[in-house]
N, C-alpha and C positions, 0 to 999 in steps of 0.2 A: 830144150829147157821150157820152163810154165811160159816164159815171152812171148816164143816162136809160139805156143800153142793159143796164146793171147792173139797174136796174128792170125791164125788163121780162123778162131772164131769169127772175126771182125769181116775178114774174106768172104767166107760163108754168108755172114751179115747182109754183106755186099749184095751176093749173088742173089740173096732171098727178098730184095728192097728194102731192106732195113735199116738202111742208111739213107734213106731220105726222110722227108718233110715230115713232120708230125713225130721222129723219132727221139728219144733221150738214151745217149751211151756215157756214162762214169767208169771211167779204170779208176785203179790205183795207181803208186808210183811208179809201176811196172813199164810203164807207157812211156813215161817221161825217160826213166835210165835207159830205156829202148835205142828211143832216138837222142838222147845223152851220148851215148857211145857210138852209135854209127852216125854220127854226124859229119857232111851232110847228111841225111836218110833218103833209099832211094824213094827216086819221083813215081814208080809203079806202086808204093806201098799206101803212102801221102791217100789218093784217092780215097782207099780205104779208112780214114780215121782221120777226116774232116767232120770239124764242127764237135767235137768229141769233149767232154772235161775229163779232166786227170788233174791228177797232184803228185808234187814235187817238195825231197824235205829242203825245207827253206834253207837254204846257203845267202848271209849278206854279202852284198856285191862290194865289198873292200880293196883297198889296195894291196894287201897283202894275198888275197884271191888272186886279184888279175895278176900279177906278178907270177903266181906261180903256173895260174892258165898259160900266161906268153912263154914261157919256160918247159913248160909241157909240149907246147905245138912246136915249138923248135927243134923238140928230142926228137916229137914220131916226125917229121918232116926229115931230120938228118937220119932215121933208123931206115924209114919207110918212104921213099919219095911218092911211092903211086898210090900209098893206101891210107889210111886214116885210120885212128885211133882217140877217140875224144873219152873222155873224163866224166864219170857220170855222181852223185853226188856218194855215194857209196867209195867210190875213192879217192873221191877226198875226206872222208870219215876215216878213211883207213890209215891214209897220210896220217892227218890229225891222231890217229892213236899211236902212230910209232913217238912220237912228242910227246905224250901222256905217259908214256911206258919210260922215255926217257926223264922225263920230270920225277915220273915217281921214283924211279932206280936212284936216282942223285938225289932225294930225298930219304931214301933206304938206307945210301952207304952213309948220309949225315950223320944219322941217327946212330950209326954201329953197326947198319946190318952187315954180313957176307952173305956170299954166294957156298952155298954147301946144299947136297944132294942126298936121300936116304931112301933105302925099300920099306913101300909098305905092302903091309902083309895080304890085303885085301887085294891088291894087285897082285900077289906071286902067287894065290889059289889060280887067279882066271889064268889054266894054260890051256882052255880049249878054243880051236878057232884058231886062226891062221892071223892073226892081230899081234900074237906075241908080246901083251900087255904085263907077263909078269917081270919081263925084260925092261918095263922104266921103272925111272925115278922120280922122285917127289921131292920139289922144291922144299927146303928145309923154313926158311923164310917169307913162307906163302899168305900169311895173316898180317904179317908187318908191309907187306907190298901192296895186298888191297888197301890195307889202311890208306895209306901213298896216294894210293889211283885215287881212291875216292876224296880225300882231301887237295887235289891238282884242281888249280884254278888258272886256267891260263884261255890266249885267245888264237886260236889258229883260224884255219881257211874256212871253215865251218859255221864260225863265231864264237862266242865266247864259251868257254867247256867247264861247266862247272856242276857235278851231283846232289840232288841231294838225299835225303837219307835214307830214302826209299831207291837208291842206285838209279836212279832216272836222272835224265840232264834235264837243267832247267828251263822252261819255256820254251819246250820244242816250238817249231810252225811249221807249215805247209802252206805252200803257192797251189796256189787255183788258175790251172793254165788250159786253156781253151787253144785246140788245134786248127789255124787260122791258112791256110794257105801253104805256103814251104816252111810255115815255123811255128811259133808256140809264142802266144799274145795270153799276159798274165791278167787276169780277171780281179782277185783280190788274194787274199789270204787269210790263213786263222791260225791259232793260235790256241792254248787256254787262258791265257792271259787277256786276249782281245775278244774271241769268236771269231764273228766272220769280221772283217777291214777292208778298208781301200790301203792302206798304209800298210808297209810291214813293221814287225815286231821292234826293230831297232829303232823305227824313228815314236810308234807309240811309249815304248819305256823312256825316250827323251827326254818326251815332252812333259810336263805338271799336269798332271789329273786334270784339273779346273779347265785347260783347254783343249781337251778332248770335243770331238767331231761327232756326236755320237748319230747324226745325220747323214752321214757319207755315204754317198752310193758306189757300186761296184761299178767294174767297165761293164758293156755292153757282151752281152755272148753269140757268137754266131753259130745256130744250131745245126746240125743234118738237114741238107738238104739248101744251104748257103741262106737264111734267113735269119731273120730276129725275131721275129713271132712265138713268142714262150711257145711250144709244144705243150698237147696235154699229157702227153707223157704214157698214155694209155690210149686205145681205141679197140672198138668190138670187135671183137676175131670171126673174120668172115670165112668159118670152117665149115657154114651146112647146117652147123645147128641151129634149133631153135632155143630161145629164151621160151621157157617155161612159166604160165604166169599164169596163178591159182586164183579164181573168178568164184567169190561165195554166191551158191545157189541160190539165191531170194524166193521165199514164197510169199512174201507181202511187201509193199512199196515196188513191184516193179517199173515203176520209171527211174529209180536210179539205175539197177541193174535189172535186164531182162535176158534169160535164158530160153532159146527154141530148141527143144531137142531136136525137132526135126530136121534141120536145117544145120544144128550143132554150131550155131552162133550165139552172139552176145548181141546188144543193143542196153540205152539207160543213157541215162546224164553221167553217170561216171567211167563208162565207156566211152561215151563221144568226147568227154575231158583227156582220157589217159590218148587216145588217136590222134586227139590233137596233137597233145603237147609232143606225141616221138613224132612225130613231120614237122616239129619246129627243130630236133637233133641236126647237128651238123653232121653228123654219118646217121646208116641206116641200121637200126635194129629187127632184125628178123625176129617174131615172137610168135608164139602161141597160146592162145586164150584155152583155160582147163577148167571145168566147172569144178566146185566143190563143195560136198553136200549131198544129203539123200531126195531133197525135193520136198522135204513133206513138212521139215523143220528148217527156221535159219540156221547156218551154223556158226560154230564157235569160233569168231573171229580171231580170240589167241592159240586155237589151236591149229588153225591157218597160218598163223604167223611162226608158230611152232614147228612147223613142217618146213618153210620157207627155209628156218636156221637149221635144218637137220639135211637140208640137201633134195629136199624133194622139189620143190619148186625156188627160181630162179629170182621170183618178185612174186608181190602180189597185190591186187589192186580192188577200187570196189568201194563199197562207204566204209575206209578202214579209218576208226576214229585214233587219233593221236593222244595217246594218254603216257602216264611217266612210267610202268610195267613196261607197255612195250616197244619203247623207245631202247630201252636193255638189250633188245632180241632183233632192231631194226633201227634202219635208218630210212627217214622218212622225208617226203620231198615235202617243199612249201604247202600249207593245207592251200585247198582248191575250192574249199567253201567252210563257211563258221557254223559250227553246229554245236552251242552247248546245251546243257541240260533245263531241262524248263518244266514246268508245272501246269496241267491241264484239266480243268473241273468243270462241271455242267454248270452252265448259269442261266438265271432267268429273268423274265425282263421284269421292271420295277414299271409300274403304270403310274400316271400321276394323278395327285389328289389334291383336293382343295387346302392342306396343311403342308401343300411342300414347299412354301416358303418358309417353313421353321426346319424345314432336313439341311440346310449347308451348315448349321452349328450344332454341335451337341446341347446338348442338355446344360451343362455343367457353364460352356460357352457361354451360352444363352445367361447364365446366374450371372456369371462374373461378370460378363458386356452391361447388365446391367446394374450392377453394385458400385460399377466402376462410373457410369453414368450421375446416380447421385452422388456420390463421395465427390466427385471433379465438381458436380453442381456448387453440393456446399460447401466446398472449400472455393469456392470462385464468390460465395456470398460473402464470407467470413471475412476473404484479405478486399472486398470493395465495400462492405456494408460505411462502415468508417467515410468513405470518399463520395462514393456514386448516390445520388437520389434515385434512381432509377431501385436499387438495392435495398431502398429503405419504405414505411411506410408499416401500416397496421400488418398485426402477425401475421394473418390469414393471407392479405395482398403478396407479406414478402413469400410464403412456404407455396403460391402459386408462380410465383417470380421465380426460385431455386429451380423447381419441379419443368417449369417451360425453358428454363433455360439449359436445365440437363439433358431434357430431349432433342430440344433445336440445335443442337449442335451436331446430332446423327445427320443434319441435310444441310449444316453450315450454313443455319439460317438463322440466328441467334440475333435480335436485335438489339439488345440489352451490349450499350457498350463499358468498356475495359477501360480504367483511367487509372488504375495501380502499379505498378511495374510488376511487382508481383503477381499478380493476376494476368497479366497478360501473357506473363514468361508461364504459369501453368496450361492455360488456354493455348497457346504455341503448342507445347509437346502434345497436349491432350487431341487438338484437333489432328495431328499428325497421325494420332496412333487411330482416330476414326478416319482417316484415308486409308490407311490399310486395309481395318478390317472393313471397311465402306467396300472395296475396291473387290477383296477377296469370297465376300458375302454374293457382290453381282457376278463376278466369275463363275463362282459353283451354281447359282442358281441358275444363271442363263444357258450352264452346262447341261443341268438337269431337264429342263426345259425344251431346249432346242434339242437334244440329239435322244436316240432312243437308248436307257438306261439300262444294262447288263448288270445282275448283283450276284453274287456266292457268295456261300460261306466260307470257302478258302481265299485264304490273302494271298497266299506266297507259300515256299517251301516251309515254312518256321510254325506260319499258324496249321500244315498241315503235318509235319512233326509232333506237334503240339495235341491232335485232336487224335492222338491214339485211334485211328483209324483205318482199312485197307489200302494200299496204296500198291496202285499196278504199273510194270514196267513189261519194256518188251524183251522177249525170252532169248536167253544168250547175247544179251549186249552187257557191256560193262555198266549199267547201270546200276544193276543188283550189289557190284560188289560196292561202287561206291554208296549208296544207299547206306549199306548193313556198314563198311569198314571206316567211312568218312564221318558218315551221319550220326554213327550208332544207332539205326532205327533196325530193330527187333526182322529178324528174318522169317514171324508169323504174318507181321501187317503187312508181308511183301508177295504178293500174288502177281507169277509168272501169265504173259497174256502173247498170244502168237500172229495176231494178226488184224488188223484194223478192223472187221467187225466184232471181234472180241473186245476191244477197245472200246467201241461205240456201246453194246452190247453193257458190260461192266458198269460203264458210266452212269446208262441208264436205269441200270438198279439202284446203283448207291449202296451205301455200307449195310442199311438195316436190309435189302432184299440178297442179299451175297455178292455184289455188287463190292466195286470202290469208291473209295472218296474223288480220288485223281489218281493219272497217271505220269509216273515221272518219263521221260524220252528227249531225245534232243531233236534240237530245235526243227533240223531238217525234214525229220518224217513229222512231226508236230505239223507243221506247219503245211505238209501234202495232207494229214488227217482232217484238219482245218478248213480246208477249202468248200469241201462239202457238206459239211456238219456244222450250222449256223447253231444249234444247242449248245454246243463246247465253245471253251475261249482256251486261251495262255493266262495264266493267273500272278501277279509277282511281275520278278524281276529274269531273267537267266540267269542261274545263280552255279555256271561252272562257264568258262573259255574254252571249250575245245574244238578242231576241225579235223577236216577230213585228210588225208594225203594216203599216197603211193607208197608201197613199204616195199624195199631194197634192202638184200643181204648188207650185215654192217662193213662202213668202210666200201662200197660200191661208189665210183666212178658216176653209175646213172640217176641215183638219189642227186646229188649235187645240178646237175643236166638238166634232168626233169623240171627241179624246181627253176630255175632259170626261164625253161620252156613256158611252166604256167604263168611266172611272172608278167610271159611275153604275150599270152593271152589273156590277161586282166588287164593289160596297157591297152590293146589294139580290140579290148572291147567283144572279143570270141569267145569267153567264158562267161558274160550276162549273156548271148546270145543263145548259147548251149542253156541257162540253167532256165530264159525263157522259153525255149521251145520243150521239156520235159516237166516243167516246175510250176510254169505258168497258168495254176488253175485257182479261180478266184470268184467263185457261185456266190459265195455272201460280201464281195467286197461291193454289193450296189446296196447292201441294208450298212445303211449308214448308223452301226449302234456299237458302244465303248458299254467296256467294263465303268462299272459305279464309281466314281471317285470316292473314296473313303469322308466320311463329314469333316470339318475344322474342329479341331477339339483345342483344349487350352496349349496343350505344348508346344504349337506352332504360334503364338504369341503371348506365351507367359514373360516374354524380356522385353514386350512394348510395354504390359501394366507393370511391371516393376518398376521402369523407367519412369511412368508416370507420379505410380505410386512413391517412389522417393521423392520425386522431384516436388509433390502436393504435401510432404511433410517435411522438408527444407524450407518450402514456404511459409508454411506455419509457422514454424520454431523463427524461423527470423523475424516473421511480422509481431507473434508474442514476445518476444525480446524487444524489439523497437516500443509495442504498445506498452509495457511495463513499464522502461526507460522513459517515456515521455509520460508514463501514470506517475512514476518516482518524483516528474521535473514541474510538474503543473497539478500535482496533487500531496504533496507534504504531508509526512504526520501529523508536523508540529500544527499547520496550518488548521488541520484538526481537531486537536486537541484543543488549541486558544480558541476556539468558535465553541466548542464544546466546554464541559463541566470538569473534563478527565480525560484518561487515557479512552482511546478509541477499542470498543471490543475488532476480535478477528473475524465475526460472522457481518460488522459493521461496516469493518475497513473490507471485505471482499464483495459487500455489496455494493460499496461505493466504486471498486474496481469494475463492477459488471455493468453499472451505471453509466463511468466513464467506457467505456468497450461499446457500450452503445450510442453516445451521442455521437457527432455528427462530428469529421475533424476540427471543419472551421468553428462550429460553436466552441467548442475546446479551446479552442488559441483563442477567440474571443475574450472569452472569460479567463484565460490566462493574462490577457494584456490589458485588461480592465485589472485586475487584484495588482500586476506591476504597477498601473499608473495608482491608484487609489494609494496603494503602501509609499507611493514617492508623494505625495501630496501630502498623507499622516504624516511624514518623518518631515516634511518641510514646515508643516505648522509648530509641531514640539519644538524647531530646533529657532525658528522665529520669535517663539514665547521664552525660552531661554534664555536669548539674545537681552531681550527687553530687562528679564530681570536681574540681569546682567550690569547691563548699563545701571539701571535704577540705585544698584547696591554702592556702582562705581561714584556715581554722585553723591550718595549720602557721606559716604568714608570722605568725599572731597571737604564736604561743608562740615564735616567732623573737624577737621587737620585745620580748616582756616578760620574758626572761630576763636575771637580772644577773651580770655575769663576777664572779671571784673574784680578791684581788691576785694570786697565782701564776699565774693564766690569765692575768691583765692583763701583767705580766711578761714572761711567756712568748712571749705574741703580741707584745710589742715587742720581745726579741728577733730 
């Protein structure tokens, strides 16, 4: 049977070391009903299919199980005393259907069914063939009986037995059984209900969702070879052959990669990188370095890699940049150095001149630093003229006063003190925002100054996108396509260039002699072109991520390895050693000279002057509120009009307001508490003479009432 022949693969196994250390063998159930049934299993086999996983369909360990196990071992023990006979889960499944078969038939004859037999016709054609099939019968009752079977819900030695509509029993499982010595040590189990588990399927359906483990670890597995050390499951087949590994012929940049025909060797910084990293493998890889390329042109790095996936070569290695194409076509170890795309343009040096302390601001800078300078001036006169003597005084003196005082505050030397609250809270922010640009003014110029000053007219990738002009990359790198498919920059201003004096060469024309603007290239060769060409800089920012790595067929074992490897030499410090012994060239790093810093323009402090600038018209508006309000309380219409003939004209009454805006605050309250006392004086003499005539009237009415008339008077008045 397939068992036996399951055995003796494993034999073989044996014989070929394939059962030791570093090995992973999975049977299926096969293994389990194996020794299921021959149980004991002989001890010569055992050897053979240690450390092994298989699976087993899940049988719960019940009492109605063991029951029948004990019942079982007692029959072949009375049938067979010397032999054995064990139970494998298969039949117990088969028990269990004779109980299904009976459930259903006593659910059949419930119902009405009988038992009755009929020929069909499709059967009494087939007479050929020694089967004699036209010779049966056909169950008359055969639709109402499945019905039966599939509706049977019962629990035998199996577990619970129940279909559903797709005729599948429900929540199968499988034991995860690791072959341990003379037995079988269960590992975990799965399920579709669970996945993988530590628990079997009975005691998970128990329990309430909510306390679910979903943490739980599996047992421990002992592998080929009597260990615990996870295998990797795979290692290099040490058959004779070589790994095959495609080596792009470089005809410019050789210190990355350098090819000798003579000698039909490699050498380069990404040579001594990939040697490293396979003598950090824990097995040996036998390989072969394969040029590739005519010698005259670089070649196409994705058609290198294209070869790789088509079976020609094994791997391939080299300055392979890591980009999202060909990650499709390969799997790639950790990059081994950062190489993005960068922008290169001729610059030249800026001399200095007797007005370079007007170059750290623009123009515009320059206007607004100082508009903003008067405005603070006169609004610092406006909300202290009122308070400060210092503030006040003939025109001429105060418009010298504003004017020194809006300057002196560029060196926080302002003597003119602050006794307003408002005033000071403008002066606060104001001075705040001249320590910035105080601060940022001697920055750039001591930049300017002290170091030697590189200028271009390219900024960055954007301003050379921008200037529709040639733009040279190098020939068969993915540079071109990102250019043309990322950038959308026209595939006329893209001029193919093959090798570093074509580069230099280019440069120094420039656009109007046929020439380019810049060259785009990453960073890597940029920066070996760099070394010896003090006329050229890096312009911008890096405006792409990408690096270099080792490119492995997909799904490769050694991509994974590798990157480990490099990991292991950027820790322990071999891969800076490697890139300074090929890389380490540095002729203009003793001209100590930077690209131009760009000048200050307003957009890097347009949110100090707004801040100020609100903050200088919140001032205002409150101080004019407050000034009105105390013009309203110590300046009265009325009190104007009674001094006057009439009503006060409006060009009268607002000179009188500008009047008052200029005195001095205490003369104001002065004169405010002189017109108090005087009107409480007025009102105390009117109400004294009052008083007087008051009394005076009171007397006369007395000596009225108490005088007595005389008869002649009395007489007289009647009469």
């Amino acid at each position: 049977t397939y068992n036996n022949y399951g055995l003796e693969v494993l034999k073989r196994a044996r014989s070929l070391g394939m059962l030791d250390e570093g090995y992973v063998w999975i049977a299926t159930n096969w293994l389990t009903d194996v020794m299921d049934t021959n149980s004991p299993f002989p001890s010569g086999m055992l050897s053979d299919i240690q450390g092994l996983l298989t699976l087993r369909v899940h049988t719960p360990n019940s009492q109605l199980r063991r029951n029948f196990m004990a019942r079982w071992s007692g029959l072949v023990r009375k049938e067979n005393a010397n032999g054995s006979l064990g139970l494998n889960t298969y039949g117990l499944y088969a028990y269990d259907t004779v109980w299904i078969l009976a459930h259903a038939l006593d659910a059949y004859f419930d119902q009405g069914g009988k038992i009755s037999f009929s020929k069909d016709s499709m059967l009494s054609q087939m007479k050929d063939g020694g089967l004699h099939l036209d010779a049966m019968s056909v169950f008359d009752g055969g639709k109402d009986l499945l019905s039966s079977i599939r509706q049977v819900n019962i629990t035998g030695l199996t577990g619970a037995i129940q279909f559903d509509p797709d005729r599948n029993l429900i929540n199968p499982a499988f034991d995860i059984i690791n072959v341990i010595g003379t037995g079988l040590h269960t590992v975990g189990h799965w399920s579709n209900f669970s996945g993988l588990s530590a628990q079997p399927l009975e005691v998970l359906i128990s329990k309430p969702s909510n306390q679910s483990n979903p943490s739980q670890q599996l047992s421990a597995v002992i592998w080929p070879g009597q260990t615990t050390v996870k295998p990797r499951g795979w290692v290099f087949p040490h058959n004779g052959k070589l790994l095959r590994i495609g080596v792009p012929k470089r005809v410019d940049y050789r210190e990355f990669v350098l090819y000798s025909e003579s000698t039909d060797s490699f050498a380069g910084y990404c040579i001594d990188v990939f040697t490293a990293a396979v003598n950090l493998l824990p097995y040996g890889v036998p390989y072969k370095l394969i040029p590739y390329g005519n010698g005259k042109n670089n070649p196409r790095l994705t058609e290198l890699l294209e070869k790789m996936s088509a079976g020609v070569f094994d791997a391939v290695i080299g300055d392979i940049t890591i980009t999202t194409n060909r990650t499709r076509m390969a799997d790639f170890t950790q990059p081994y150095i950062e190489s993005g795309l960068v922008v290169v343009a001729p610059v030249k040096r800026t001399e200095s001149n007797a007005w370079v302390f007007l170059k750290p601001f623009t123009p515009m800078m320059w206007c607004i630093t100082g508009t903003f300078f008067v405005i603070v001036g006169a609004v610092v006169w406006i909300l202290e003229h009122r308070f400060n003597d210092e503030f006040r005084g003939p025109p001429r003196q105060q418009v010298m006063t504003l004017l020194w005082f809006s300057c002196s505050t560029w060196f926080f030397s302002q003597r003119e003190n602050t006794v307003s609250a408002l005033g000071r809270l403008v002066l606060i922010i104001w001075l705040f925002v001249v320590l910035i640009i105080n601060s940022s003014y001697t920055a750039s110029l001591t930049s300017m100054l002290t170091v030697q000053q590189l200028s271009s007219p390219i900024k960055g990738i954007q301003s050379l996108i921008e200037s529709n002009e040639p733009i040279g990359y190098q020939e068969n790198s993915f540079a071109q396509n990102y250019l043309h498919d990322e950038l959308s920059i026209p595939e006329s201003r893209l001029v193919a260039l093959r090798s570093e004096a074509e580069y230099a060469e280019a440069l120094r024309k420039g656009p109007k002699n046929g020439g380019v603007a810049a060259v785009v290239d990453e960073r890597g060769y940029m920066e070996l072109f760099l070394s010896t060409r003090c006329e050229f800089t890096i312009v911008g920012q890096e405006f792409t991520k990408n690096g270099w790595g080792f490119a492995f067929p997909r799904d490769s074992p050694l991509s994974a390895d590798m990157s480990t490897a490099i990991l292991k030499l950027s820790e322990n410090g071999d891969l800076q050693r490697i890139h300074d012994k090929w890389l380490m060239r540095s002729a203009c790093s003793s001209q100590e000279t930077k690209l131009a810093v760009n000048r200050l323009d307003l957009k890097s402090f347009w949110g100090l002057f707004l801040i100020c600038a609100v903050a200088c018209f919140l001032a205002l508006v409150v101080y004019l509120g407050l000034m009105v309000r105390q013009f309203m309380r110590h300046c009265p219409p009325e009190a104007e009009e009674a001094e006057g003939s009439g009503p006060t004209p409006r060009s009268s009454r607002l000179q009188t307001f500008l009047s008052f805006a200029d005195e001095k605050e205490e003369v104001v309250k002065t004169r405010s508490n002189s017109r108090q006392l005087e009107k409480a004086s007025t009102g105390s003499s009117t109400l004294r003479h009052a008083s007087n005539r008051t009394i005076d009237f009171s007397l006369n009415v007395s000596r009225i009432t108490n005088l007595e008339l005389s008869p002649s008077q009395s007489d007289g008045l009647q009469q």
